[in-house]
N, C-alpha and C positions, 0 to 999 in steps of 0.2 A: 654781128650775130650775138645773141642775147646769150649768156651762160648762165643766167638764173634759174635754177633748178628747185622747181616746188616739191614738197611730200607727194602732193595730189599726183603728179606728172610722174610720178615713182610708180606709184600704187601697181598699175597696171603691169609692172613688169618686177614687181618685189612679190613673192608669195610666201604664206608660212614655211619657213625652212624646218620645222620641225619634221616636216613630208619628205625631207631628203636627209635624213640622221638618224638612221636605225636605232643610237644609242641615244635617243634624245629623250632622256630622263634624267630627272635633277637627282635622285638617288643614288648617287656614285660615291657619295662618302663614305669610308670605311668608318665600319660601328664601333663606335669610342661611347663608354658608361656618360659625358659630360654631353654627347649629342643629344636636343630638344627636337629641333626643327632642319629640315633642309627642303629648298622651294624656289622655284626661279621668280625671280621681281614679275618678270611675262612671259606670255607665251606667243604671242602676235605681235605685230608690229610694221610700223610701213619702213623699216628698213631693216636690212639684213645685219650689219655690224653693229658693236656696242663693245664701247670698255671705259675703263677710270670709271668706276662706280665712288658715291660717295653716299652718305647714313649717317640721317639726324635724327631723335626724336622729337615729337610736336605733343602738345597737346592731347592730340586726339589717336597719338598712333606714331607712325615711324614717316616718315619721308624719303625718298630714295632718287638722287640722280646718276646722269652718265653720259658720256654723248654716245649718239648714234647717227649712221647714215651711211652711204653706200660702200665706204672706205673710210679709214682712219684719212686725214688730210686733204679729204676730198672736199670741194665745197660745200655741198649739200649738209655738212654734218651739223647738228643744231644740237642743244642742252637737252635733255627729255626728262621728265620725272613722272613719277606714280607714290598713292599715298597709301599705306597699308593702315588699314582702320581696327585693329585687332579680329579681325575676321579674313579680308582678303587684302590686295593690294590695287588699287584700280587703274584703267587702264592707262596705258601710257601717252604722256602728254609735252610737246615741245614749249620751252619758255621762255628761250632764247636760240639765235641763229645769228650770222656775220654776217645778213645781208649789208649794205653796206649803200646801195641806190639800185635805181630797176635795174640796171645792167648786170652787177657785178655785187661778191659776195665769197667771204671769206670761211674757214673750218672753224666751227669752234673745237673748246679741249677743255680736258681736266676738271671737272666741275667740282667746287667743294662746299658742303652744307656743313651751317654754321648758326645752333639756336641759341639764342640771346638770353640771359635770364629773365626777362619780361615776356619771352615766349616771341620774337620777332622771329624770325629766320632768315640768317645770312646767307647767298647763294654767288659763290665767286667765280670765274669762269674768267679763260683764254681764249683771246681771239686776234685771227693772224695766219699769214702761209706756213708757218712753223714756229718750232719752241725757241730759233734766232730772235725771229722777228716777232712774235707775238703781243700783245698789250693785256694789261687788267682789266675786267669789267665786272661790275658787282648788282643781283638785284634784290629785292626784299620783299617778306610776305608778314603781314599780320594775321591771318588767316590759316596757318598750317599750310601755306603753300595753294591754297583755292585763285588766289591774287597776286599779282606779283606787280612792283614797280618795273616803272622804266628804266633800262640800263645806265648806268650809272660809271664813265671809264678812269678808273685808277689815274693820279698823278704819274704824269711821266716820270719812269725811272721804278715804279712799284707797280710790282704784280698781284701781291695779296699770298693768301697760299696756294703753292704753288701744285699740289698733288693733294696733302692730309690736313686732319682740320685743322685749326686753331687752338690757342687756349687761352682763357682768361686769365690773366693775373690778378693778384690781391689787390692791384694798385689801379686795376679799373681799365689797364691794357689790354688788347686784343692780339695776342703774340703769335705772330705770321710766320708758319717756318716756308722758305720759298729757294727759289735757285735758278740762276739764270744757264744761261750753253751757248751766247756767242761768245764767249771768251773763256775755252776749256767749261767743265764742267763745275762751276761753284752753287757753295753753299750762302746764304747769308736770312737774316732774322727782320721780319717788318714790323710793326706794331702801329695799331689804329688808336687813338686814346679817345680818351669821351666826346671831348669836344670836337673829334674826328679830324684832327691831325695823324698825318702818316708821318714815320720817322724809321730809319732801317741804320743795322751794324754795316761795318765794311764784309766783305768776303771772309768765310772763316778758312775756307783753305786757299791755292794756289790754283788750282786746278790742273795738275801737272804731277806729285809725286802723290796726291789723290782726286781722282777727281770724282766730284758729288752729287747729286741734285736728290730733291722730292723729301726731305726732310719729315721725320716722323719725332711729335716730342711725348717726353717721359717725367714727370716729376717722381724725386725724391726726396720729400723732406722741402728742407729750401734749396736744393741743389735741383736745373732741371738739367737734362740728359737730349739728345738730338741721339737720332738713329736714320742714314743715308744711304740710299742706293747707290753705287757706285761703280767705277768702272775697274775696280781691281778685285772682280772675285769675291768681296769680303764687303759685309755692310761694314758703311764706316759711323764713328761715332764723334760725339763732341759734349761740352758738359759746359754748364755757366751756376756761376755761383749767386748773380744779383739778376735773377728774373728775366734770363735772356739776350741782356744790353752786355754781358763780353763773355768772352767764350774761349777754351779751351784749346790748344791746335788739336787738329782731329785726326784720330786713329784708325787704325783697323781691327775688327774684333775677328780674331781669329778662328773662332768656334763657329761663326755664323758667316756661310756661306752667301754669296747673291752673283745670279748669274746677270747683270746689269738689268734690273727688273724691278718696279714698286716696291713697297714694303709699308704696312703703316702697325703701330703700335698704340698701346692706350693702357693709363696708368690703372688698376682695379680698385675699385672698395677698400681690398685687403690690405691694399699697400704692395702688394706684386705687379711686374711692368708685365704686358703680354704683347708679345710681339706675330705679326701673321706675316710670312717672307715664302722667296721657294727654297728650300732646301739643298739647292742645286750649284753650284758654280758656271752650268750650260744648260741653258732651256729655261720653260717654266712650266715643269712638272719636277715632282711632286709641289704640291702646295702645303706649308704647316702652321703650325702654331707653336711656340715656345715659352717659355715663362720663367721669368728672373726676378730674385729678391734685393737684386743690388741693381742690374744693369751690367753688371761685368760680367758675372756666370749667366751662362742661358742652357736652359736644356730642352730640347723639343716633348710637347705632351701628345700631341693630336697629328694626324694627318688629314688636311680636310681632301685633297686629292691625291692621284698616283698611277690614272689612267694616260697615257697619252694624249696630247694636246696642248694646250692652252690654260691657264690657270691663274690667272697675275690679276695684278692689282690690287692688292685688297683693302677694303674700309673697314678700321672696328669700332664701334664703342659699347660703353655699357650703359642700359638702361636703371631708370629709378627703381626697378624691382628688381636687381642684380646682374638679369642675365646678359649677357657677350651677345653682341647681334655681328657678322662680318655678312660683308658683301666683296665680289667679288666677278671679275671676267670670266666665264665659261665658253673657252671655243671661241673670243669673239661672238658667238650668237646671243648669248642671255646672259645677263646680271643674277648671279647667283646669292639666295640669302640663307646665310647659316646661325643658329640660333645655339648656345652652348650655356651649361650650369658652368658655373666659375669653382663651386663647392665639391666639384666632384671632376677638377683637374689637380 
């Protein structure tokens, strides 16, 4: 019996779920002086589920993916994106899937966008029964994302990043923060260099008296910073002093709460780290924002949620005209995008 499951073969039995969500308005942010924009990436779509959102800018506007499909781990679940052209966002578009041959056909996960200084766009993606077994896969656009190469699967043993994006180093490195979960919960660092060699640290913790994954980085100066999701309550943290290649043993920051849930952060203009996490030690609600001048103190500014629900994952960065763009899981149903002044946190 065949289990390949097409979009098309959905259609008929997926319908806009906004017809069954009284509260289904992207509005639910509480009014903070720094809010611009809030807006869902879609409103339709041939599948009901959606999370791990990621946010690039392009050329011509922003980029945004996620997976989606009938279930998180389901096989049906494929890569999707949509391009926001400074007007709207357009529809949503699959660019990758695990099919794998006519029979048979794997989930994908985590999708992370990655623009090149040339303007290429890096797009990394998990594929695999789970976060044990998974592999890397990577594909690219010159284009702002209109084209995309053929997939492309990571050397055995690397994944690429593994939740948030990347960052270039000085030294012309691509520095991968990633994390594996068959063996406890570890952290560890990849880097892509030019001539497109991969090369990774050992494991920066045990996974046992912390355990880590989905790594978010921070530069300081010449010091960069790792901020982790983890499974004790508390993001944990990690710090390297020579551009990622060693590292710190990793702690827990006591002030910042995680109920085992994403997190991503991004260094600003100003030289403050702003971090987007839930607030919570169970659940994921409230969703917020916080901002630190060191990486040690953090103090929360914004609540971007606080209804009931769903709220994880978040993507930030900031664009060439300053503003914070974050995206975000809403409910599982829509990729949520929030726009915020930095000048007026």
């Amino acid at each position: 019996m065949r289990i390949l499951l097409t979009i098309a073969a959905l259609l008929p039995l997926i319908s806009d779920v906004s017809a069954q969500d009284e509260d289904f308005s992207p509005l639910t942010t509480p009014d903070h002086p720094a809010l611009i924009k809030q807006e869902f990436v879609y409103t339709e779509a041939p599948f009901p589920q959606c999370h791990a959102s990621t946010i690039t800018p392009t050329k011509s506007g922003l980029l945004a993916s996620w997976f989606g499909g009938t279930r998180e781990k389901n096989p049906d679940v494929e890569i999707w994106i949509s391009h926001f052209d400074g007007t709207k966002w357009s529809p949503v578009r699959s660019v990758a899937n695990g099919i794998q041959n006519e029979d048979f056909r794997y989930p994908c996960w985590n999708p992370v966008l990655f623009t090149q200084p040339d303007g290429e766009i890096l797009l990394f993606y998990k594929v695999g029964a789970n976060p044990r077994e998974w592999w890397g896969e990577m594909i690219t656009s010159r284009d702002d994302g209109k084209t995309w190469s053929k997939p492309v699967k990571l050397p055995d043993g690397y994944l690429g990043p593994i939740k948030n994006k990347p960052e270039l180093m000085p030294d012309g490195r691509l520095l991968c923060p990633t994390s594996t979960e068959h063996d406890g919960w570890r952290v560890h660092m990849e880097w892509l260099t030019e001539d497109g060699q991969w090369h990774k640290t050992s494991p920066l913790n045990e996974g046992e008296t912390i355990g880590a994954i989905q790594p978010a980085i921070l530069r300081w100066g010449d010091l960069i910073q790792i901020v982790c999701r983890s499974q004790q309550k508390k993001v944990a943290t990690a710090w390297s002093p020579d551009l990622g290649k060693t590292w710190t043993d990793m702690k827990l920051i006591d002030s910042l709460p995680n109920p085992n849930s994403g997190i991503d952060a991004v260094t600003l203009k100003d030289g403050r780290g702003l971090l987007v996490y839930n607030n919570t030690p169970r659940g994921r609600s409230p969703l917020n924002v916080a901002i630190s001048k060191d990486g040690h103190q953090w103090r929360d500014v914004i609540v971007l949620e606080n209804q009931p629900g769903e709220y994880s994952y978040p993507a930030v960065i900031q664009t060439a005209d300053g503003k914070i763009h974050i995206t975000y899981t809403w409910k599982r149903r829509r990729v949520k995008h929030v726009v915020l002044d930095p000048e007026k946190i």
